[in-house]
C-alpha positions in Angstrom: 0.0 0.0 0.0 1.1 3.7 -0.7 4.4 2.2 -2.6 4.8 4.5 -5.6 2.3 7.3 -7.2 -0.2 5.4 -9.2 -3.5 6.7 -9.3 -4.7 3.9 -6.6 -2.4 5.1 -4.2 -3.5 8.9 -4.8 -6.6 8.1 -4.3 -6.5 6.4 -0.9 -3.9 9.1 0.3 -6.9 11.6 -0.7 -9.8 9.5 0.5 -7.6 9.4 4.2 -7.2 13.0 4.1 -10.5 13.8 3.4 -11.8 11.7 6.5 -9.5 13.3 8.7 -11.1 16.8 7.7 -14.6 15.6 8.1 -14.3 14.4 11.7 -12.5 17.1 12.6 -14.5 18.9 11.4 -17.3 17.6 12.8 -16.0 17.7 16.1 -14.6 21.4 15.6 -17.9 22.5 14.5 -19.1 21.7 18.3 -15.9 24.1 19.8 -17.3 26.5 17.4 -21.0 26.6 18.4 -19.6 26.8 22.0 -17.6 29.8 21.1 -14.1 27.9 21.8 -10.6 29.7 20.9 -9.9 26.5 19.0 -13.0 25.6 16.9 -13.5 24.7 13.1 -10.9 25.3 11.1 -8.0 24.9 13.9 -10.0 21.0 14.8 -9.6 20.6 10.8 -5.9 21.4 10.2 -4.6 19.2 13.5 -6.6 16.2 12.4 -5.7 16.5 8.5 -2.0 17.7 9.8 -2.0 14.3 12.0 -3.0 11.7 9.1 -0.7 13.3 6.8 1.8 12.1 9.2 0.6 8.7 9.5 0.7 8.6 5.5 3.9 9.9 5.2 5.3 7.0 8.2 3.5 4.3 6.3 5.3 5.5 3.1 8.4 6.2 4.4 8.6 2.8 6.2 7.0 0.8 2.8 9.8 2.5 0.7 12.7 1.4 3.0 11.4 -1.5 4.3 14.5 -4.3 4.3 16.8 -1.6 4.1 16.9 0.0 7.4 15.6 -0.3 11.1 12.6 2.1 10.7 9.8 2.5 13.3 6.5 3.4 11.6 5.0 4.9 14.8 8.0 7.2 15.6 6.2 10.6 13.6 3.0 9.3 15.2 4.4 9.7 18.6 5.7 13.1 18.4 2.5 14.3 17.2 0.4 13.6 20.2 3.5 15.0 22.6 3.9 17.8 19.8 0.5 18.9 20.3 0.6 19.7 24.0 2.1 22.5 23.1 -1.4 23.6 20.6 -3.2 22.6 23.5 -1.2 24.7 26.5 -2.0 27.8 24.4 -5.9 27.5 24.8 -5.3 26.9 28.5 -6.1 30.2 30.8 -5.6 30.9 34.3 -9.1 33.1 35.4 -8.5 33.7 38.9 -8.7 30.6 41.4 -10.2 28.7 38.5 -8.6 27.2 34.8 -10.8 27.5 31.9 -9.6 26.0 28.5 -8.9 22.2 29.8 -11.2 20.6 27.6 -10.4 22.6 24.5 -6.9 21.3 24.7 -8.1 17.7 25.4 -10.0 18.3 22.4 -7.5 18.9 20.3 -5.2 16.1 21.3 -8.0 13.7 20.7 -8.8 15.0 17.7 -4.7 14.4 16.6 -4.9 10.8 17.6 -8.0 10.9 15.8 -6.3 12.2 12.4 -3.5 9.4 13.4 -5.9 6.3 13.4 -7.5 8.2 9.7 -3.8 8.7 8.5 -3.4 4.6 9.3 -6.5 3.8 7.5 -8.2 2.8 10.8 -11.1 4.6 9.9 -13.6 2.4 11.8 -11.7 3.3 15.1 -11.8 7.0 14.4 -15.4 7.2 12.9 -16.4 5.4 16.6 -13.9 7.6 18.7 -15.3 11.1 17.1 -19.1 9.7 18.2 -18.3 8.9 21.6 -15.7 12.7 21.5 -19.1 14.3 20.4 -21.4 12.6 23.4 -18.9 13.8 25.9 -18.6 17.6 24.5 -22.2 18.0 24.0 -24.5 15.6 25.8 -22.0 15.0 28.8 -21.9 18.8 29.3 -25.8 18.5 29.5 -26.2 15.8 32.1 -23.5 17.4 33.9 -24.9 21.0 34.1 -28.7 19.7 35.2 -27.1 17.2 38.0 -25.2 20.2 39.3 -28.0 22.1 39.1 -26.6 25.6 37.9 -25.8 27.1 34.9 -22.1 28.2 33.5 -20.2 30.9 34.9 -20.5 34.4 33.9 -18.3 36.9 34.3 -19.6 40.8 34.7 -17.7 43.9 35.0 -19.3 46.3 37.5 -17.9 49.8 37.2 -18.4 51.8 40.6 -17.8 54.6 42.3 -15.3 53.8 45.2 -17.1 54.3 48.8 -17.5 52.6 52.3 -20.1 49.6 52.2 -19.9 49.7 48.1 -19.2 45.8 47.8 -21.2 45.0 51.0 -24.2 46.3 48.9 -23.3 44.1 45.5 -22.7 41.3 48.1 -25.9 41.8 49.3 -28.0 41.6 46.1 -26.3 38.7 44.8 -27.1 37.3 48.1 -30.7 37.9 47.2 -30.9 36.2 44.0 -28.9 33.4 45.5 -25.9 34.1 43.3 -22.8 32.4 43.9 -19.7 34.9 43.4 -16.9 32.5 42.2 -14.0 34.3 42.3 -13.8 38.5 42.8 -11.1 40.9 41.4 -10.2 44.6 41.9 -9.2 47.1 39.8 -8.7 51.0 39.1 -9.4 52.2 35.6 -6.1 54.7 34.6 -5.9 57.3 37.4 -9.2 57.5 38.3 -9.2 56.8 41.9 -12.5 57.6 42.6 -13.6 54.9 40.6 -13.3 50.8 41.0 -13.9 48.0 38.3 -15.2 44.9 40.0 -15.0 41.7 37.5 -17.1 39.1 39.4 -17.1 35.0 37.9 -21.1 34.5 39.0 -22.6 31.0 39.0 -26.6 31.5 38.4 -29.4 28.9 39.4 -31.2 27.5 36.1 -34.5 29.6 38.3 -32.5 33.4 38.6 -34.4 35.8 36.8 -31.8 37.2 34.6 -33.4 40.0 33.8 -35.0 41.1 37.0 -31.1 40.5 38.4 -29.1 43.4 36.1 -31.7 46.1 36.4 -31.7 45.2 40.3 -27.7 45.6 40.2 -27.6 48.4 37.5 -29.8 50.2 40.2 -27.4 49.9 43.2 -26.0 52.9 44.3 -22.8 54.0 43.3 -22.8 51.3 40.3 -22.3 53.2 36.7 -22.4 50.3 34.3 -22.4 46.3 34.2 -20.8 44.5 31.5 -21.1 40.8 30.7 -17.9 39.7 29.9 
């Protein structure tokens, strides 16, 4: 297989490739629609980048095969350690809390994913990208309604800086039985009489939303709230 340039060859070198972009694709499409720093086009290009590796081990190994000690899996391996590095970059510290995990254990599925393509183990990658699909969308699901909450969301609260100003925000959220996550402190410029607030909230699936900013857009001393 994949010994010189005839057309079959060609063909199942394309056929590979093409796969790997579907299910990465596929599985891209879902970082996308869940507004993800790695999504389509990003899930596309590791999982074609990984097969094209696999195809090129396979070749090189068929094409010296007899002549030289070669390990077809050698490229392969480099690829999933190589793509920690893809991964690390999606990784962000917010706070107390680390958003991006998943995204970059995404992506280094979706490499080995391109790997079993690139091999022509399609029947192992078709099944893999199902059950990568059930634990991004459906997983997330189950696990948002057993917890019983919904997703953090992060607000900026610009306010003016005086005594009891964050004992009054406190006690609001407190009302609407909002969980404050994490809290951070700033000053915009040289503006000391002014404070930004950035607040990761956690919201029952009950809160209503609405009802909640105009209550905390009235406090006093707030200017403006921004959903980050």
């Amino acid at each position: 297989m994949l010994r010189g340039l005839d057309v079959k060859p060609i063909l199942d070198v394309v056929l590979r490739l093409l796969v790997a972009a579907i299910l990465g694709g596929i599985i891209g499409y879902e970082r996308e629609t869940e507004n993800k720093p790695a999504g389509f086009r990003t899930n596309m290009l590791v999982c074609i980048g990984s097969a094209l590796v696999m195809v090129t081990s396979q070749i090189i190994f068929n094409r010296f095969e007899g002549q030289t000690d070669l390990d077809p899996a050698r490229l392969g391996a480099q690829v999933i350690s190589g793509i920690g590095f893809i991964g690390a970059g999606t990784i962000i510290r917010d706070g107390l809390h680390v958003r991006g995990l998943t995204t970059a254990a995404s992506l280094w599925v979706v490499a080995c994913v391109g790997l079993a393509v690139g091999i022509g183990f399609y029947e192992g990658a078709i099944i893999a990208t199902i059950f990568i699909l059930l634990i991004l969308h459906v997983m997330k699901k189950l696990q948002e309604r057993f917890k019983g909450t919904q997703p953090f969301r992060v607000l900026i609260i610009e306010s003016s800086d005086e005594p009891g100003q964050l004992g009054r925000i406190g006690s609001l959220l407190g009302q609407f039985g909002v969980s404050i996550k994490n809290i951070e402190l700033g000053r915009p410029g040289d503006r000391s009489e002014t404070i930004h607030v950035r607040l990761s909230l956690q919201f029952a699936p009950d809160t209503p939303l609405l009802e909640f900013f105009d209550a905390l857009k009235a406090v006093q001393g707030v200017r403006s709230v921004v959903e980050e």
